[in-house]
PDB file of N, H, CA, C and O in Angstrom:
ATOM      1  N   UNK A   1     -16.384  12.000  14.553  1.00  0.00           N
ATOM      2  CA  UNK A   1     -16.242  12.013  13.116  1.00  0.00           C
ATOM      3  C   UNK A   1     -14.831  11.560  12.750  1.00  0.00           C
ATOM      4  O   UNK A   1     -13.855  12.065  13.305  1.00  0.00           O
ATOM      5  N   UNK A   2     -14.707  10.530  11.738  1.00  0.00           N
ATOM      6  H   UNK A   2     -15.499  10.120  11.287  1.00  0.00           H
ATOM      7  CA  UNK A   2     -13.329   9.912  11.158  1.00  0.00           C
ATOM      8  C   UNK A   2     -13.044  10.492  10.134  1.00  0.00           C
ATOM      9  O   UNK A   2     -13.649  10.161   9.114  1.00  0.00           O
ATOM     10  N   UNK A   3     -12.176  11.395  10.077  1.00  0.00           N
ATOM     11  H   UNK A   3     -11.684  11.664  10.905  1.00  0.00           H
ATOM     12  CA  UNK A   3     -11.325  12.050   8.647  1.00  0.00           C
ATOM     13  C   UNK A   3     -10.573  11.248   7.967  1.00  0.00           C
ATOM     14  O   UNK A   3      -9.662  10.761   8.636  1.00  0.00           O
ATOM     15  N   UNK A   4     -10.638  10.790   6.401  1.00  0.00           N
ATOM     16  H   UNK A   4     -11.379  11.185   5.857  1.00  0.00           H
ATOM     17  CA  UNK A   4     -10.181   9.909   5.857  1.00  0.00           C
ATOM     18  C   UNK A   4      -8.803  10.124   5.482  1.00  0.00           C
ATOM     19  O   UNK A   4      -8.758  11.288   5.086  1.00  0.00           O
ATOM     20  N   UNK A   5      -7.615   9.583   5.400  1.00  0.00           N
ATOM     21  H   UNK A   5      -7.652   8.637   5.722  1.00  0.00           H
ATOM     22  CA  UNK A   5      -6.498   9.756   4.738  1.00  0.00           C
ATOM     23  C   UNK A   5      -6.446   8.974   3.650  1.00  0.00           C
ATOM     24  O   UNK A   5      -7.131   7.974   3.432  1.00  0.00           O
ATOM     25  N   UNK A   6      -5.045   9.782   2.502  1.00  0.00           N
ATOM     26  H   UNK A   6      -4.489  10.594   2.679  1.00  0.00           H
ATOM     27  CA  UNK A   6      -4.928   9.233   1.640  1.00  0.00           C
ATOM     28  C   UNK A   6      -3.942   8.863   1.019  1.00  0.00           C
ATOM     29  O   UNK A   6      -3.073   9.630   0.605  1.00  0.00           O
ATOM     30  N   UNK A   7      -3.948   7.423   0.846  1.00  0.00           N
ATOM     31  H   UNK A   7      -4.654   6.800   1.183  1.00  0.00           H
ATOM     32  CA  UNK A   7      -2.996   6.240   0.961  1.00  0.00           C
ATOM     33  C   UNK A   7      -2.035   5.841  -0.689  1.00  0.00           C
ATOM     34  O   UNK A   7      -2.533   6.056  -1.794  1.00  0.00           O
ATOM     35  N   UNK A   8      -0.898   5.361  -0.521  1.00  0.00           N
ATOM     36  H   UNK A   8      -0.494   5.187   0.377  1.00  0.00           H
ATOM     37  CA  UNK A   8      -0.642   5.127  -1.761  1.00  0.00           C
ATOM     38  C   UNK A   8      -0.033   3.603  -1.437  1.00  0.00           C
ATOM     39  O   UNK A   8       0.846   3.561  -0.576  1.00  0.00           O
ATOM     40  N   UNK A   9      -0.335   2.674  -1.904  1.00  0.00           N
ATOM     41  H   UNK A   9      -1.049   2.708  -2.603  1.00  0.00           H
ATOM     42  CA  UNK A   9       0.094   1.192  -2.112  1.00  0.00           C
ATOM     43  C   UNK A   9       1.015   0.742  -3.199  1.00  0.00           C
ATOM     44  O   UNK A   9       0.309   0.180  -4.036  1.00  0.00           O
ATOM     45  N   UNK A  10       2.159   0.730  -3.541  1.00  0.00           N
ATOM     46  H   UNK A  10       2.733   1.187  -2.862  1.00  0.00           H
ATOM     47  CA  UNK A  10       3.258   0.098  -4.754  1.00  0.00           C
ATOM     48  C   UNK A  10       3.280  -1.388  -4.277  1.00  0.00           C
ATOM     49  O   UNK A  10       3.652  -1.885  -3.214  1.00  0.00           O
ATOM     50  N   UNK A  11       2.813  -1.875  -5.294  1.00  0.00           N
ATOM     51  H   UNK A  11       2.511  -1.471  -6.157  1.00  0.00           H
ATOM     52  CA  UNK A  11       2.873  -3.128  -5.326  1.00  0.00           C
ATOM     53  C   UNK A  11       4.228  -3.705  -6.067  1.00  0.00           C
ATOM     54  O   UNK A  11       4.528  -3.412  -7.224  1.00  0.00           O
ATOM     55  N   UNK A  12       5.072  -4.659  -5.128  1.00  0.00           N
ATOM     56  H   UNK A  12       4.828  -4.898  -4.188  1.00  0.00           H
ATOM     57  CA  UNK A  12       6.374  -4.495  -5.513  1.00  0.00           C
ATOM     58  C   UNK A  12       6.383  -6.713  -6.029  1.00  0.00           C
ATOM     59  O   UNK A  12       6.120  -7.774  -5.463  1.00  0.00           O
ATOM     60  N   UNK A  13       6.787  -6.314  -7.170  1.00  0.00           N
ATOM     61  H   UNK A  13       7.001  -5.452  -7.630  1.00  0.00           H
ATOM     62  CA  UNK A  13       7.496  -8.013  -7.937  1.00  0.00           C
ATOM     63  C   UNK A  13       8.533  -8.059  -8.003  1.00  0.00           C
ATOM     64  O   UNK A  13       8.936  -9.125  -8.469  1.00  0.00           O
ATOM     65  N   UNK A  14       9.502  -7.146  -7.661  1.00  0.00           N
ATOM     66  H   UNK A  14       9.175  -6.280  -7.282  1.00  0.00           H
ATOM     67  CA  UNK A  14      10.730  -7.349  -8.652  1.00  0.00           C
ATOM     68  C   UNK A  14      12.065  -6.994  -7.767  1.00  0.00           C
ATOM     69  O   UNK A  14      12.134  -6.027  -7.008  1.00  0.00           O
ATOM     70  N   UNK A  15      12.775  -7.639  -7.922  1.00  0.00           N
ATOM     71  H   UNK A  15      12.719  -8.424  -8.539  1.00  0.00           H
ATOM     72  CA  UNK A  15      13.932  -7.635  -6.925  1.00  0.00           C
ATOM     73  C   UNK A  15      14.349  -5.528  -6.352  1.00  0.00           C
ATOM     74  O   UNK A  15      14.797  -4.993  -5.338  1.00  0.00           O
ATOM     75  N   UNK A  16      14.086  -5.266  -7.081  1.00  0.00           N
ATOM     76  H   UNK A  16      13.722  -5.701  -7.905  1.00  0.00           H
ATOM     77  CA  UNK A  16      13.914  -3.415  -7.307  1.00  0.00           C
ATOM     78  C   UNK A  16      12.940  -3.015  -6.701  1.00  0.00           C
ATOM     79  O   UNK A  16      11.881  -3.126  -7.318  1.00  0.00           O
ATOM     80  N   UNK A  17      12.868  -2.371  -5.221  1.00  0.00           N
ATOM     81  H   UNK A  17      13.728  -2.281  -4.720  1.00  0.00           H
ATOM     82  CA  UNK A  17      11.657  -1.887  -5.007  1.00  0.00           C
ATOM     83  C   UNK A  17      11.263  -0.635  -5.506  1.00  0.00           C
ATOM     84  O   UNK A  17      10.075  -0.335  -5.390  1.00  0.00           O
ATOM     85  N   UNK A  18      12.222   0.333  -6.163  1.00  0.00           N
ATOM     86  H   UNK A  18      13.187   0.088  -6.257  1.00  0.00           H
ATOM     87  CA  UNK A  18      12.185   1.002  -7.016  1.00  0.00           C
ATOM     88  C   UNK A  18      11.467   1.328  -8.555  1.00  0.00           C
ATOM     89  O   UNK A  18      11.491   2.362  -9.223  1.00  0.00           O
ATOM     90  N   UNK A  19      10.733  -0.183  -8.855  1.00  0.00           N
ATOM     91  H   UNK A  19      10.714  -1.022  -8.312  1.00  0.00           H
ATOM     92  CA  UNK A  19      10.403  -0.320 -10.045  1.00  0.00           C
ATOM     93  C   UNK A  19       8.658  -1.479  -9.340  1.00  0.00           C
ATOM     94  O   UNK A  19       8.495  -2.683  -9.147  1.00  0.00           O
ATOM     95  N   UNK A  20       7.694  -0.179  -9.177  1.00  0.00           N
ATOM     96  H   UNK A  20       7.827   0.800  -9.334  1.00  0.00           H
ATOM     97  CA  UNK A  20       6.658  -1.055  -8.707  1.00  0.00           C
ATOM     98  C   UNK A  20       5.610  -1.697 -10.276  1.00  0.00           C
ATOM     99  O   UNK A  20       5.343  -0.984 -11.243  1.00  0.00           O
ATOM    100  N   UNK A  21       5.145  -3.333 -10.098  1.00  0.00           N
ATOM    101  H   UNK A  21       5.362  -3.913  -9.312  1.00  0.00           H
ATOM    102  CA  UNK A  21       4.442  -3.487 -10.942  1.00  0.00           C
ATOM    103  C   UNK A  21       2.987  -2.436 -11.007  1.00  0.00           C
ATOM    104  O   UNK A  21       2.313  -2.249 -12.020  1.00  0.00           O
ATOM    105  N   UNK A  22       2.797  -1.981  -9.974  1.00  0.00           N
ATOM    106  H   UNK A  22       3.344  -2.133  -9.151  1.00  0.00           H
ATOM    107  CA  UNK A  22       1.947  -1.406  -9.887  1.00  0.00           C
ATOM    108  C   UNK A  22       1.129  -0.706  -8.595  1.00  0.00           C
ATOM    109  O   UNK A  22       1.017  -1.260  -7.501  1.00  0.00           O
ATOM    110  N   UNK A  23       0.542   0.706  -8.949  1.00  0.00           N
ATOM    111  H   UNK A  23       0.633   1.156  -9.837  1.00  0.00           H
ATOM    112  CA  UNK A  23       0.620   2.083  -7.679  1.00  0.00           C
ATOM    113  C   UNK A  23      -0.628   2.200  -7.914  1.00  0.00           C
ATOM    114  O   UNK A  23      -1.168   2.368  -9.007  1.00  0.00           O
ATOM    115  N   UNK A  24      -1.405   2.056  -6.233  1.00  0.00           N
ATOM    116  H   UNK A  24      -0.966   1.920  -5.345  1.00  0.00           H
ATOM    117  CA  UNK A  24      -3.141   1.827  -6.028  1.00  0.00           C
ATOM    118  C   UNK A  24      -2.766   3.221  -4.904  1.00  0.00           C
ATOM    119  O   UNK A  24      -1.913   3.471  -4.052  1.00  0.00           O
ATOM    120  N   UNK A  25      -4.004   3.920  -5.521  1.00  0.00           N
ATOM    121  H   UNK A  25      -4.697   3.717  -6.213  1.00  0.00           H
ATOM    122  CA  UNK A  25      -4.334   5.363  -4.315  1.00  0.00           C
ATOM    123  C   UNK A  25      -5.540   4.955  -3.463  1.00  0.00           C
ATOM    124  O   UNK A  25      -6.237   4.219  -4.162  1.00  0.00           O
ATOM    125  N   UNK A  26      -5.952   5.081  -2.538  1.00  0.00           N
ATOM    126  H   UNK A  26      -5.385   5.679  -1.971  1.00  0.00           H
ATOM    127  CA  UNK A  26      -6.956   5.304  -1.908  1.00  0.00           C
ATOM    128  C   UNK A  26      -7.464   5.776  -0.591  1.00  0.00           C
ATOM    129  O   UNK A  26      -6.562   5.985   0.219  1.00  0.00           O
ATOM    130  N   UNK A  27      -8.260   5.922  -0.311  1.00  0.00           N
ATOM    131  H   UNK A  27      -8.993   5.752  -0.970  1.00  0.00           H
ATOM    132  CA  UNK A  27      -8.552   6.389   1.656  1.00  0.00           C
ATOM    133  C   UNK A  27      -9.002   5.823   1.697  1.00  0.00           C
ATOM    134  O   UNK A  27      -9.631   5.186   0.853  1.00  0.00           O
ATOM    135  N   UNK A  28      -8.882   5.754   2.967  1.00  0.00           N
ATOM    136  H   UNK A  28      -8.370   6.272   3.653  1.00  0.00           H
ATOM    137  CA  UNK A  28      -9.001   4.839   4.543  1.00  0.00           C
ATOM    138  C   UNK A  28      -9.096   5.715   5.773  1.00  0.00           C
ATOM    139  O   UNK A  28      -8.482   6.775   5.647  1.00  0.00           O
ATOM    140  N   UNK A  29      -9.580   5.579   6.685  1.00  0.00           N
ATOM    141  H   UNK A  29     -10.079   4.718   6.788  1.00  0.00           H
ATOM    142  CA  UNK A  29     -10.131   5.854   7.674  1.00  0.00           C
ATOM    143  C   UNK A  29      -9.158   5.897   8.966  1.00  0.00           C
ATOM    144  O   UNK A  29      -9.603   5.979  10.111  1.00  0.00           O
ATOM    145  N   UNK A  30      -7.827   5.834   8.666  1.00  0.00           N
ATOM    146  H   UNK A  30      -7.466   5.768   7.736  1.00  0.00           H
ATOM    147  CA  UNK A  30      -7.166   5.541   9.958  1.00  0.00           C
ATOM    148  C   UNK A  30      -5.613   4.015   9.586  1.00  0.00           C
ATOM    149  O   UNK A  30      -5.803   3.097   8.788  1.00  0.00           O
ATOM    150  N   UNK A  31      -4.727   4.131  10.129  1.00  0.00           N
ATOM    151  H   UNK A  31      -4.573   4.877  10.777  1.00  0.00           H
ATOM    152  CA  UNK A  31      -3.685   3.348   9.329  1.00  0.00           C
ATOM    153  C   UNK A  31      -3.857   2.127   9.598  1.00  0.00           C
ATOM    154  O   UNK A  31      -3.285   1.296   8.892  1.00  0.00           O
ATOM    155  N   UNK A  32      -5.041   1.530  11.149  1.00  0.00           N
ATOM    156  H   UNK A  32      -5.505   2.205  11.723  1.00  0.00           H
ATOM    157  CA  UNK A  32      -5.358  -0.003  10.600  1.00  0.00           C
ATOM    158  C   UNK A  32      -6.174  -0.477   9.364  1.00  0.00           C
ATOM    159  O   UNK A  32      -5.856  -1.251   8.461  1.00  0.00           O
ATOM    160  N   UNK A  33      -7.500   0.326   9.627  1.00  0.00           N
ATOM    161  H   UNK A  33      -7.759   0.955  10.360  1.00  0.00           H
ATOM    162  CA  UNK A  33      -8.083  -0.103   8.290  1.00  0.00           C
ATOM    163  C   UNK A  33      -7.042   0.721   6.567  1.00  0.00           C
ATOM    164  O   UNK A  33      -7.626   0.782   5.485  1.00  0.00           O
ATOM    165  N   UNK A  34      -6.382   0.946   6.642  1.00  0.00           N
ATOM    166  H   UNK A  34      -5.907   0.897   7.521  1.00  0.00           H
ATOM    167  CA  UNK A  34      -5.322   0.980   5.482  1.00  0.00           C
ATOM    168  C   UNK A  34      -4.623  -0.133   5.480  1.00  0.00           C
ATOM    169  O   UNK A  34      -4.622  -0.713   4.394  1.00  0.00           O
ATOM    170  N   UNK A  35      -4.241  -0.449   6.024  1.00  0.00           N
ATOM    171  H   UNK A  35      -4.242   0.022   6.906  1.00  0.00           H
ATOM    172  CA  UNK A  35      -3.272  -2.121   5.899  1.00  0.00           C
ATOM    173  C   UNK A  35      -4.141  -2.884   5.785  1.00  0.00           C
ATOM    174  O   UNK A  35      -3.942  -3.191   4.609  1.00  0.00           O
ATOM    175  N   UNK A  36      -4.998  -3.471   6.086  1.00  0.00           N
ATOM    176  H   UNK A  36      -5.159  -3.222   7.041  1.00  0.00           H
ATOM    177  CA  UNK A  36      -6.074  -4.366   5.370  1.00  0.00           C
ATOM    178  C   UNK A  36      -6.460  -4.188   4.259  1.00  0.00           C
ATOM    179  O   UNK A  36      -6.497  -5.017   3.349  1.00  0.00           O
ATOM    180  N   UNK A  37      -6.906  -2.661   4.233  1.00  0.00           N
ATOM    181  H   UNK A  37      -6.876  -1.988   4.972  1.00  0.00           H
ATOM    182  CA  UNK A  37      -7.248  -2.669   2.780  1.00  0.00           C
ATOM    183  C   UNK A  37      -5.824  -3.051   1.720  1.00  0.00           C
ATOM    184  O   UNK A  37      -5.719  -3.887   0.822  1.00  0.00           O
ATOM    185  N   UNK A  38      -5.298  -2.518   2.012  1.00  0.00           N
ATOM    186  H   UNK A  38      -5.384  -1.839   2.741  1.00  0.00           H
ATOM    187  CA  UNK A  38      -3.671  -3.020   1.490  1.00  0.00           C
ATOM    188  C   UNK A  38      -3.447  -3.976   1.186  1.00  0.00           C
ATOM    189  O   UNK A  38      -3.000  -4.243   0.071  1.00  0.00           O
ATOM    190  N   UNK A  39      -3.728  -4.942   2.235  1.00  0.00           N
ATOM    191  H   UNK A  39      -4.091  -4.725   3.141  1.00  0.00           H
ATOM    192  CA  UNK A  39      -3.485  -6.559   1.967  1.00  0.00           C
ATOM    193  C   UNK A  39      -4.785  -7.102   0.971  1.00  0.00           C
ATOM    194  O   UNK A  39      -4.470  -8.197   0.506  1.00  0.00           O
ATOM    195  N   UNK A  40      -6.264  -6.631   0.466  1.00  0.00           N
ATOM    196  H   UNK A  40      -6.520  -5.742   0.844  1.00  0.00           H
ATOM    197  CA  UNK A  40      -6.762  -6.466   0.140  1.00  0.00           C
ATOM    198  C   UNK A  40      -6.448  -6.338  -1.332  1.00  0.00           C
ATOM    199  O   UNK A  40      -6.876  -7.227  -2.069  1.00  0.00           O
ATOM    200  N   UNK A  41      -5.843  -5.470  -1.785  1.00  0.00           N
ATOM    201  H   UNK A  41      -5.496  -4.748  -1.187  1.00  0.00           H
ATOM    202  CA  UNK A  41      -5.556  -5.082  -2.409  1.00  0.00           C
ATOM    203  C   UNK A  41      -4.290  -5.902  -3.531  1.00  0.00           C
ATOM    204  O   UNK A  41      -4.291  -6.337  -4.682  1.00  0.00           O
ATOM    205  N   UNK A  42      -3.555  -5.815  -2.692  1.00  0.00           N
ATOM    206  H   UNK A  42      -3.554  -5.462  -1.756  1.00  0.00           H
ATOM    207  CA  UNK A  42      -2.361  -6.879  -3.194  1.00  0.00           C
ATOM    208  C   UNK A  42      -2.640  -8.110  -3.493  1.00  0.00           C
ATOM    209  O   UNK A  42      -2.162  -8.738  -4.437  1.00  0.00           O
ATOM    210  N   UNK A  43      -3.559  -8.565  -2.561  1.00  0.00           N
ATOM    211  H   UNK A  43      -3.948  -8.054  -1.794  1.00  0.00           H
ATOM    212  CA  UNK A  43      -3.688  -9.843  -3.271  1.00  0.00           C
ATOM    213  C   UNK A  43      -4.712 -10.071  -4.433  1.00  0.00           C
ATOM    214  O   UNK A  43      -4.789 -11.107  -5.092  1.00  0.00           O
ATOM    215  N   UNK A  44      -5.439  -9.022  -4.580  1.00  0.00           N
ATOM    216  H   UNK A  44      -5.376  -8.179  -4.044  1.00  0.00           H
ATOM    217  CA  UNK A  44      -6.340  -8.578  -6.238  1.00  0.00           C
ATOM    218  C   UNK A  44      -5.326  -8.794  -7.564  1.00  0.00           C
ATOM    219  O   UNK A  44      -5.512  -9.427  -8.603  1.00  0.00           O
ATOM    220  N   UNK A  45      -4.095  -7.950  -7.064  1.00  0.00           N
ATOM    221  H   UNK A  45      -3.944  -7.436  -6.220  1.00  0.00           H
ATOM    222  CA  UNK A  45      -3.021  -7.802  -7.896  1.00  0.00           C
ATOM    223  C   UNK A  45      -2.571  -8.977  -8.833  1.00  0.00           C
ATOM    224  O   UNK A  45      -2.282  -9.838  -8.001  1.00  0.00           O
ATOM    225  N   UNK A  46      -2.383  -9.424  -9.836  1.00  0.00           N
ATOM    226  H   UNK A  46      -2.617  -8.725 -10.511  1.00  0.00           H
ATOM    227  CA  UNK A  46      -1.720 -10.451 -10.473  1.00  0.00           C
ATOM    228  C   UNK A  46      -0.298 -10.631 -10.093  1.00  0.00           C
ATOM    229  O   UNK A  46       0.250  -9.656  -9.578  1.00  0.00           O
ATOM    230  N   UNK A  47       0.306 -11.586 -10.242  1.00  0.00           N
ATOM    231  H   UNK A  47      -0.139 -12.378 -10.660  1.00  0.00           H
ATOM    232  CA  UNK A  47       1.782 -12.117  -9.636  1.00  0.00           C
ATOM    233  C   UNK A  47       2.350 -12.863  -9.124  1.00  0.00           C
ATOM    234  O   UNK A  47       1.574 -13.626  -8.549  1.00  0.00           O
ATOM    235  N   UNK A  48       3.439 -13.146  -8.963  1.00  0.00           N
ATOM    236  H   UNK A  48       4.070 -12.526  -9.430  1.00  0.00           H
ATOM    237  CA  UNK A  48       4.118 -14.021  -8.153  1.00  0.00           C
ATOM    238  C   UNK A  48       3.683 -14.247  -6.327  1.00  0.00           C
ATOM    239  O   UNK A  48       3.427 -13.376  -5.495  1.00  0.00           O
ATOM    240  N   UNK A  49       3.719 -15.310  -6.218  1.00  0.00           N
ATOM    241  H   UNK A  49       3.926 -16.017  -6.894  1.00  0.00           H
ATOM    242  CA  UNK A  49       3.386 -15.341  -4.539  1.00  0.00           C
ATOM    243  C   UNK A  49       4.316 -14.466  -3.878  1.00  0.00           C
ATOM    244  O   UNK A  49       3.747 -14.055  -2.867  1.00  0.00           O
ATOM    245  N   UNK A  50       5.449 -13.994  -3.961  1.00  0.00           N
ATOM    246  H   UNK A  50       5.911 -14.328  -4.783  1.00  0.00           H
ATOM    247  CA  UNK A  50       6.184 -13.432  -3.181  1.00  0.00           C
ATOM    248  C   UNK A  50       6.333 -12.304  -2.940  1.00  0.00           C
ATOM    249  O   UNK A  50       7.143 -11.897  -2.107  1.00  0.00           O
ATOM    250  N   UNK A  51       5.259 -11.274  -3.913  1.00  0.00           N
ATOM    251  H   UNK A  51       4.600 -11.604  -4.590  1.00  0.00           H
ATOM    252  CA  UNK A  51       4.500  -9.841  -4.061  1.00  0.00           C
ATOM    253  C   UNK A  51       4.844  -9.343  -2.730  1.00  0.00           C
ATOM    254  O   UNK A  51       5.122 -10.043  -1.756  1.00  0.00           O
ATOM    255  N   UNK A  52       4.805  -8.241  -2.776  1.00  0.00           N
ATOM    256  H   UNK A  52       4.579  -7.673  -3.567  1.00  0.00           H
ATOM    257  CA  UNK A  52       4.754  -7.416  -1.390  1.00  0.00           C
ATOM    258  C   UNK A  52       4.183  -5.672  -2.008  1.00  0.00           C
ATOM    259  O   UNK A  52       4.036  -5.205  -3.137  1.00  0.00           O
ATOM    260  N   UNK A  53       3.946  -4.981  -0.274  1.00  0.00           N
ATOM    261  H   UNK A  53       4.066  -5.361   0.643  1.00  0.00           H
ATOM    262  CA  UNK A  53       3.609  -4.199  -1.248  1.00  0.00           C
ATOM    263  C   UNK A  53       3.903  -3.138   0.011  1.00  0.00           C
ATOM    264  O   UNK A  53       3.901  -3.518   1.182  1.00  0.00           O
ATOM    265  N   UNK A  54       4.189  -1.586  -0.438  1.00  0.00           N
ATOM    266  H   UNK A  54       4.191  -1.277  -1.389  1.00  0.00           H
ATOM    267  CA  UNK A  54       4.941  -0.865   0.260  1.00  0.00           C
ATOM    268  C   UNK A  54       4.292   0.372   0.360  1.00  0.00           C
ATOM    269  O   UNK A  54       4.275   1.187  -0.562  1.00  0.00           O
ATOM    270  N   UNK A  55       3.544   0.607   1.884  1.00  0.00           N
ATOM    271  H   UNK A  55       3.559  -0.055   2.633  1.00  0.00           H
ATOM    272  CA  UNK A  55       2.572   1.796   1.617  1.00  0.00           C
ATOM    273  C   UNK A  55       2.730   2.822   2.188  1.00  0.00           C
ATOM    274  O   UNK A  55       3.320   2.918   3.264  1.00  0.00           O
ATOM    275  N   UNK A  56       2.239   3.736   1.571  1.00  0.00           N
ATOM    276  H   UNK A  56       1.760   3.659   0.697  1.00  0.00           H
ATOM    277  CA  UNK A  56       2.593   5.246   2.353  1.00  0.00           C
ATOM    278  C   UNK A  56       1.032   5.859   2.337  1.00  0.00           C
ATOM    279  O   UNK A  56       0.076   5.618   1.600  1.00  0.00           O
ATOM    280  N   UNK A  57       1.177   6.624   3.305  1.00  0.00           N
ATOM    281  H   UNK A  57       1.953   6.820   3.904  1.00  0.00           H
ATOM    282  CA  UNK A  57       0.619   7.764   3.463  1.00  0.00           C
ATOM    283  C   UNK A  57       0.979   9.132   3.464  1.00  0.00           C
ATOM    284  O   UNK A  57       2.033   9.570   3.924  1.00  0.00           O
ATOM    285  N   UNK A  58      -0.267  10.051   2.734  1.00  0.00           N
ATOM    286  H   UNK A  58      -1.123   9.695   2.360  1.00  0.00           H
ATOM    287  CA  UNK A  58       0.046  11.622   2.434  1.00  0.00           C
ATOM    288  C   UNK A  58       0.499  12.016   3.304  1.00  0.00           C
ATOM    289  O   UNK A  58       0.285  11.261   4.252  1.00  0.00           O
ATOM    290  N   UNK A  59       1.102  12.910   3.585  1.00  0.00           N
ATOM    291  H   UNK A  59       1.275  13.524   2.815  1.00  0.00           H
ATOM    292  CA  UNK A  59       1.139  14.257   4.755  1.00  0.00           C
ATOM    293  C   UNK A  59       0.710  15.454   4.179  1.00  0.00           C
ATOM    294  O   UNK A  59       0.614  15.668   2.971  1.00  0.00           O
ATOM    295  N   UNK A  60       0.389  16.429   5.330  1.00  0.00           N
ATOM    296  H   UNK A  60       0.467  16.255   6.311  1.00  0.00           H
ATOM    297  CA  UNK A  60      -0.116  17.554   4.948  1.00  0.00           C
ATOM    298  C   UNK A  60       0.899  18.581   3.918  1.00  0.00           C
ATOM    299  O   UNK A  60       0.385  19.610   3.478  1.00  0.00           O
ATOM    300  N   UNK A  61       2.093  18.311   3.625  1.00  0.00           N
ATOM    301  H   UNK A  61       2.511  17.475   3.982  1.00  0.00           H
ATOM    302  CA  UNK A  61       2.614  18.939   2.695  1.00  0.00           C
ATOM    303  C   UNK A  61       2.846  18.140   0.867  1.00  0.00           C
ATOM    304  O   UNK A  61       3.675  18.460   0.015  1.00  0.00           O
ATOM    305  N   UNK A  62       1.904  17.202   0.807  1.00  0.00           N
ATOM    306  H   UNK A  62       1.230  16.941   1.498  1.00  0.00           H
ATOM    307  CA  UNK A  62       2.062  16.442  -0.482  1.00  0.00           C
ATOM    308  C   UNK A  62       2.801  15.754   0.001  1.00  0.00           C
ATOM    309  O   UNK A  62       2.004  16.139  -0.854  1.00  0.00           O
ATOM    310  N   UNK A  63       3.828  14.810   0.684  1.00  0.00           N
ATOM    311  H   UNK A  63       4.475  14.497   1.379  1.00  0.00           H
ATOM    312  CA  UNK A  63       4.398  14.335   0.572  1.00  0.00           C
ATOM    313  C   UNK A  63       4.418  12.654   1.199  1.00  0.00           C
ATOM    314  O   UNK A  63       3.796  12.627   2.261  1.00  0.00           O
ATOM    315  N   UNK A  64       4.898  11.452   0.858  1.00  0.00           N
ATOM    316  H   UNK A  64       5.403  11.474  -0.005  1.00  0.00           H
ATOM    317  CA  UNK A  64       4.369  10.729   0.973  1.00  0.00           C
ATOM    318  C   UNK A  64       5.394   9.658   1.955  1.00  0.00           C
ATOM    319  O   UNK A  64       6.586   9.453   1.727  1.00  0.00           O
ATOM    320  N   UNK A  65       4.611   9.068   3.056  1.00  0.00           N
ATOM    321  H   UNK A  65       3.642   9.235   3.241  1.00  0.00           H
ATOM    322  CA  UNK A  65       5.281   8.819   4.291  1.00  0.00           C
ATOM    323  C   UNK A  65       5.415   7.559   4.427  1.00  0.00           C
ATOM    324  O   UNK A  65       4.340   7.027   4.706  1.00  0.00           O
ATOM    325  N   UNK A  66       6.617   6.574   4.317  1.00  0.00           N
ATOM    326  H   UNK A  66       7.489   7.007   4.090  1.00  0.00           H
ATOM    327  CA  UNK A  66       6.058   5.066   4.720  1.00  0.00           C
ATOM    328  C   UNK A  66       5.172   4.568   5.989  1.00  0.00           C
ATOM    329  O   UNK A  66       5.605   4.799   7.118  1.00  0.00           O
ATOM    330  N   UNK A  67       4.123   3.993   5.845  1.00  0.00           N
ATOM    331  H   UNK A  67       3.771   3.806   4.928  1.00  0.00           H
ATOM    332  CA  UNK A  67       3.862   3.254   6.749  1.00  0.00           C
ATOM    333  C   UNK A  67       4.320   2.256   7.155  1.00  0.00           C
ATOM    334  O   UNK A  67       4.958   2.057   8.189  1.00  0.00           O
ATOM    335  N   UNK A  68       3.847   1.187   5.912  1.00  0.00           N
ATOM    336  H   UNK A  68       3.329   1.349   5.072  1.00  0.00           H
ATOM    337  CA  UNK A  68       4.237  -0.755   6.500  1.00  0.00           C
ATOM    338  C   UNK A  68       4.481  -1.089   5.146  1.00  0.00           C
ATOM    339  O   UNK A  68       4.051  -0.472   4.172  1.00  0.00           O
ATOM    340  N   UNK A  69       5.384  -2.366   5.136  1.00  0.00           N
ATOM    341  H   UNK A  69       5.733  -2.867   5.928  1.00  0.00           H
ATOM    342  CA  UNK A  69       5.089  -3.223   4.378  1.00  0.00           C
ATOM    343  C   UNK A  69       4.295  -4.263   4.382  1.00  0.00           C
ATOM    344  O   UNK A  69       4.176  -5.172   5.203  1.00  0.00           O
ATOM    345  N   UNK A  70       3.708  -4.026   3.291  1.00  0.00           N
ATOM    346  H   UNK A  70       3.805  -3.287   2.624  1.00  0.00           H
ATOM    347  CA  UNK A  70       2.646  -5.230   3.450  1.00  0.00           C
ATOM    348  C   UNK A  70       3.065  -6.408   2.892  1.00  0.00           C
ATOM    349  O   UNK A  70       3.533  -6.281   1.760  1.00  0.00           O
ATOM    350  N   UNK A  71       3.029  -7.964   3.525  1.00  0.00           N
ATOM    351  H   UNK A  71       2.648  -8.068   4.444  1.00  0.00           H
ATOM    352  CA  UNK A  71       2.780  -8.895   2.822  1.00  0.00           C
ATOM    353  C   UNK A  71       1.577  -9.522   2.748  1.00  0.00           C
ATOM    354  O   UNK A  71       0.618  -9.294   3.486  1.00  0.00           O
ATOM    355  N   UNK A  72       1.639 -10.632   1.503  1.00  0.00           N
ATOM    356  H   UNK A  72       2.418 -10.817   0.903  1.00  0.00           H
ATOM    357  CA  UNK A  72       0.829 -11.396   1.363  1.00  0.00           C
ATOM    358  C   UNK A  72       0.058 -12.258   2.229  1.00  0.00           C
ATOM    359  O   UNK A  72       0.780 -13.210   1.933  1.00  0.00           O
ATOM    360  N   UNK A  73      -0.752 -12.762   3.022  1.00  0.00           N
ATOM    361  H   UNK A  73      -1.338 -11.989   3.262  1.00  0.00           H
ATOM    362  CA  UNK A  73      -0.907 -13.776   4.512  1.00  0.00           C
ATOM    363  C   UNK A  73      -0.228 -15.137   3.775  1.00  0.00           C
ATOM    364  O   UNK A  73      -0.628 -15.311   2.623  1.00  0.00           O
ATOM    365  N   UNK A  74       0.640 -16.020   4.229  1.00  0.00           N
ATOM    366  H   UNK A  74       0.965 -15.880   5.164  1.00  0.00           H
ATOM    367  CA  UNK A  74       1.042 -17.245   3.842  1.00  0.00           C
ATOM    368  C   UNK A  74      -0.711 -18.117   4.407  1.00  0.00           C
ATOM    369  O   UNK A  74      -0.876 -19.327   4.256  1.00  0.00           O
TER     370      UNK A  74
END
């Protein structure tokens, strides 16, 4: 049985990674299929080609853990 985690994606435009155009929640099954979905995801997003996007995962105390950065596939 696969216990799902749950993911947070900031989708980053702006020289500030501090200031995301925009924050996607979801689960995933494990942190490969999260980065796909990720990349998935980002590229749904409206924006500049040079988008990136910066994901974390929960931990068991609320708190939220980097994984990867994601880019776009050239």
């Amino acid at each position: 049985m696969t216990v799902a985690s749950d993911y947070r994606l900031d989708v980053v435009t702006d020289p500030d990674p501090d200031v995301p155009q925009a924050v996607l929640y979801f689960t995933a099954a494990g942190v490969d299929p999260a980065c796909r979905q990720a990349q998935r995801l980002l590229a749904a997003v409206g924006g500049p080609a040079d988008r990136y996007g910066e994901l974390y995962a929960g931990d068991e105390v609320d708190r939220a853990v980097h994984v990867d950065t994601i880019h776009l596939p050239a």
